[in-house]
Steps between C-alpha positions, in 0.01 A plus 500: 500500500794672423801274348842600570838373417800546746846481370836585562837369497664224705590642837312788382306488834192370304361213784491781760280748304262203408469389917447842550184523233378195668512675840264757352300234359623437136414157386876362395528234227869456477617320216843377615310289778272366258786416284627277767183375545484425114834250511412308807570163553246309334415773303490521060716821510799330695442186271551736202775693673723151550426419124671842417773484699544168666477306819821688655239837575354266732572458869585152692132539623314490137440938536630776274872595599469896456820597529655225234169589241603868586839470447437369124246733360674806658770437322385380155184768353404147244427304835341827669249444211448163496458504908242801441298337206395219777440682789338813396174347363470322827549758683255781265189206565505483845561901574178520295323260711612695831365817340170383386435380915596845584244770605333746220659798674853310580834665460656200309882511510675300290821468612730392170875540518559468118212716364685741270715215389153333369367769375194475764399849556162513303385250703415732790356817580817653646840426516727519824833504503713474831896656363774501727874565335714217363709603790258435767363145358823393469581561811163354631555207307834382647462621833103405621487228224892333552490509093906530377567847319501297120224305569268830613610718212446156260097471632513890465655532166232206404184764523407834365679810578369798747447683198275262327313424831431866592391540103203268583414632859162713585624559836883447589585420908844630529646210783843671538343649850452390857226283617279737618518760211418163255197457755394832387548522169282159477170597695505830255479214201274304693251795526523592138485098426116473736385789306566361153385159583179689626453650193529202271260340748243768388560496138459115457180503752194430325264797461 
C-alpha cells in the first residue's frame, strides 16, 4: 500500500486532480466528506459542535448550517481551533478505518485540505500538492463557487501559504493549465504513484 496525502489550496483545483486519480484507480478517502459525515444529525461531533458555538449553526431542519459555522471560524483563528479540535479526531478514526479495508497494493489518497496547516505530512509516504496562483483561486472561488471577493480571500487568508504548502510537497501539480495538460501531468504521477505502491507491497511481503 502506498499512503498519500493530497493537498492544496482552496480553489486550488484540488477535487479535480483527486477524480482524476480515482479514474486511474486510486482509492480516495477524502476527509472533507468524512467531516460532514462526522457532524451529522444525530451524530456526537454536531452535538459537540452546538455546545461550542450554539444552536444558531444549526439549520430549521436540525443539520449543520455550513455557511453560518463557516462564516464564524473563518473569521476568528480561536474558533478555527476550537471547530478543528472536534472534528479532526473524528475525522483521523474513520480515514483509518477506510484504509485498513483497502487492498495491500492500494494507492490510498487521502484527500485533506488543511494538511500543512496540521502539520500532517509524516503521516504519509508522499506528499501532493495541487498550487494554482492566488490569482487564479480567487478567481475560481467567486466565479464557479458564487463566494463574494472578502469572503474568498477570508477562507484563503485562513490556511497556509503556497510557500509553506509547496515546502511540504514530494510532487507539486501545477493547476494553472488547461484541462487536458492537468490530465497529463496526473497519469505521469499516477505511474510513478503504481510503482511505489508496488514496491512497498514487496518490502512488507513476508519472505
Amino acid at each position: 500500500m502506498l499512503k498519500v496525502g493530497l493537498t492544496g489550496g482552496i480553489g486550488a483545483g484540488k477535487s479535480e486532480v483527486s477524480r482524476l486519480l480515482v479514474e486511474h484507480g486510486a482509492v480516495l478517502i477524502d476527509a472533507d466528506r468524512i467531516a460532514r459525515e462526522v457532524v451529522a444529525p444525530g451524530t456526537p461531533g454536531l452535538t459537540a459542535v452546538v455546545e461550542a458555538f450554539g444552536e444558531d449553526v444549526l439549520t430549521a431542519d436540525g443539520s449543520l448550517d455550513r455557511p453560518k459555522l463557516g462564516s464564524i471560524v473563518f473569521a476568528d483563528p480561536g474558533r478555527l481551533a476550537v471547530l478543528n479540535r472536534i472534528v479532526h479526531p473524528l475525522v483521523g478514526a474513520r480515514s483509518r478505518e477506510l484504509e485498513e479495508a483497502a487492498a495491500p497494493d492500494a494507492v490510498v489518497v487521502h484527500d485533506v485540505p488543511l494538511l500543512t496547516e496540521n502539520g500532517l505530512a509524516p503521516l504519509y509516504d508522499l506528499v501532493i500538492v495541487v498550487d494554482a496562483s492566488p490569482e487564479t483561486q480567487l478567481d475560481r472561488l467567486v466565479r464557479l463557487r458564487g463566494m463574494t471577493e472578502q469572503d474568498a480571500r477570508a477562507r484563503m487568508a485562513a490556511q497556509a501559504t503556497r510557500e509553506q504548502r509547496r515546502r511540504i510537497a514530494d510532487i507539486v501539480i501545477d493547476n494553472d493549465v488547461p484541462l487536458d495538460t492537468l490530465r497529463k501531468r496526473v497519469a505521469q504521477v499516477w505511474e510513478d504513484l503504481v510503482r511505489r505502491a508496488r514496491e512497498n507491497s514487496a518490502e512488507q511481503a513476508p519472505e
